[in-house]
N, C-alpha and C positions, 0 to 999 in steps of 0.2 A: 597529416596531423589531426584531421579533424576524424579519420575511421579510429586514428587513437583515442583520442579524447573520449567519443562515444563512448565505445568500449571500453577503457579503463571507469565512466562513470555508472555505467549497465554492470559491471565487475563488482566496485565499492557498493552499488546499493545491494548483493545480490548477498554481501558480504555482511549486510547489515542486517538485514531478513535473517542471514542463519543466525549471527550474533542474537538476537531477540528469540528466535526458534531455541536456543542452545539456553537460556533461563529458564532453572527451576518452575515448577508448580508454583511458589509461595515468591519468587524473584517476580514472576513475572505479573501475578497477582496482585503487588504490590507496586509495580511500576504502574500499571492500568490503574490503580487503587488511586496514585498521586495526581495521574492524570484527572481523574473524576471527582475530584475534591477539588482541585486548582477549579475547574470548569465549573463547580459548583462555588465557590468564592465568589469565582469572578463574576457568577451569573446572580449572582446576592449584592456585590457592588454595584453592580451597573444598573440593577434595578431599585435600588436605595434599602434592598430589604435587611432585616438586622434580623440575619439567623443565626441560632444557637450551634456551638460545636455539635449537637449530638443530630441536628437537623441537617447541617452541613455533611455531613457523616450516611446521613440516610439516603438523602437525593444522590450523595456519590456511589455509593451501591447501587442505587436503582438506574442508575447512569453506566456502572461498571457494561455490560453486556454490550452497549449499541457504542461504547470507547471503545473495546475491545474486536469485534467486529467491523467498524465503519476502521480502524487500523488495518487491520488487515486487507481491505479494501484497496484502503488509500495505496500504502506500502507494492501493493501489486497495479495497481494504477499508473503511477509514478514507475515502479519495473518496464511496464510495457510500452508507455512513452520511450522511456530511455533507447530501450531492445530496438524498436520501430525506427529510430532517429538514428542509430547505428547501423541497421540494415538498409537505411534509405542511404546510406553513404556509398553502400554499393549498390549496381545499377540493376534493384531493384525497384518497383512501381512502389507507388505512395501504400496502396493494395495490397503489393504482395508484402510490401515489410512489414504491413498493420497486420496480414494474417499469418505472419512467420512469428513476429514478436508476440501476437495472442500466444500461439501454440507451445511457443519457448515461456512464455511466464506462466501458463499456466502447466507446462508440465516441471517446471520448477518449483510449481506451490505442491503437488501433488511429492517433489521429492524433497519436500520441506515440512510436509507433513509425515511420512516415513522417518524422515530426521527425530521427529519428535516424539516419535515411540520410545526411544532409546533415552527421553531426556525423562530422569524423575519426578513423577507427576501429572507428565504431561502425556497426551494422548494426539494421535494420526486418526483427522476426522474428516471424510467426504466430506460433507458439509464445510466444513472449511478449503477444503480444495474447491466447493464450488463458489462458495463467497470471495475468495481470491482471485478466482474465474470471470467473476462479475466485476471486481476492479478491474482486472485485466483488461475486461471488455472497453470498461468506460475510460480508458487509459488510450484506447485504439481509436474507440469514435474522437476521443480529444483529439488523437495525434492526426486523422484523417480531415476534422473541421480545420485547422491548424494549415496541416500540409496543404490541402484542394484552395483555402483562402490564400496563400501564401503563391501556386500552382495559376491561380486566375491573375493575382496581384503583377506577377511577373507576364504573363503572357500579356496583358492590357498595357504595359509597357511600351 
């Protein structure tokens, strides 16, 4: 039950990456657009400041790039955990499923990016394979601090 579950949730999210890859130029522009206006809001209430629409409007542009980016991070982050948590169901080391699941998300960002030449607008950019690469990573050291604390907790038992 639990090699399913993995797998069916490494599946859904893998499924959600293309869904977001498969939006337009101006879709997807605009989904990031909301994200970084919300965050600019929010980052105006919390600090009691009283910005105007066209300033709220500006910080979310100047914000768009590192929304845009630190997603795609996150998104392959959260992939690689998953991967890793699925491989570790089979009687793979903590190790090898962190370096099987890097190599599988990141060669899904790379064929995620390929995806995206075909989508209008958008463009397949190394650089993005390597920023997903770097989530990747930090998704691995997550799932390795994780596992090894989880690996001593039981053995001190």
């Amino acid at each position: 039950m639990k090699k399913f579950l993995t797998g069916f949730l490494a599946l859904v999210w893998m499924v959600v990456i293309f869904a977001f890859s498969a939006q337009d130029a101006s879709e997807s522009s605009q989904t990031s657009q909301s994200v970084s206006y919300r965050i600019a809001e929010w980052q105006s209430r919390l600090f009691g400041q009283e910005k105007t629409e066209e300033d709220l409007l500006e910080q979310a542009e100047g914000m768009q790039l590192v929304i845009r980016k630190g997603a795609h991070m996150s998104e392959y982050a959260l992939l690689a955990v998953l991967l890793a948590l699925h491989l570790g169901c089979y009687s793979f080391s903590g190790k090898k499923a962190a370096l099987l699941a890097l190599g599988a998300a990141a060669g899904y960002a790379a064929t995620d990016e390929f995806h995206q030449l075909f989508v209008p607008g958008r463009a397949g950019r190394i650089t993005d394979v390597c920023i997903d690469g770097i989530g990747s990573l930090a998704g691995v050291i997550f799932y390795l601090a994780v596992f090894s604390r989880k690996k001593r907790e039981s053995s001190e038992e």
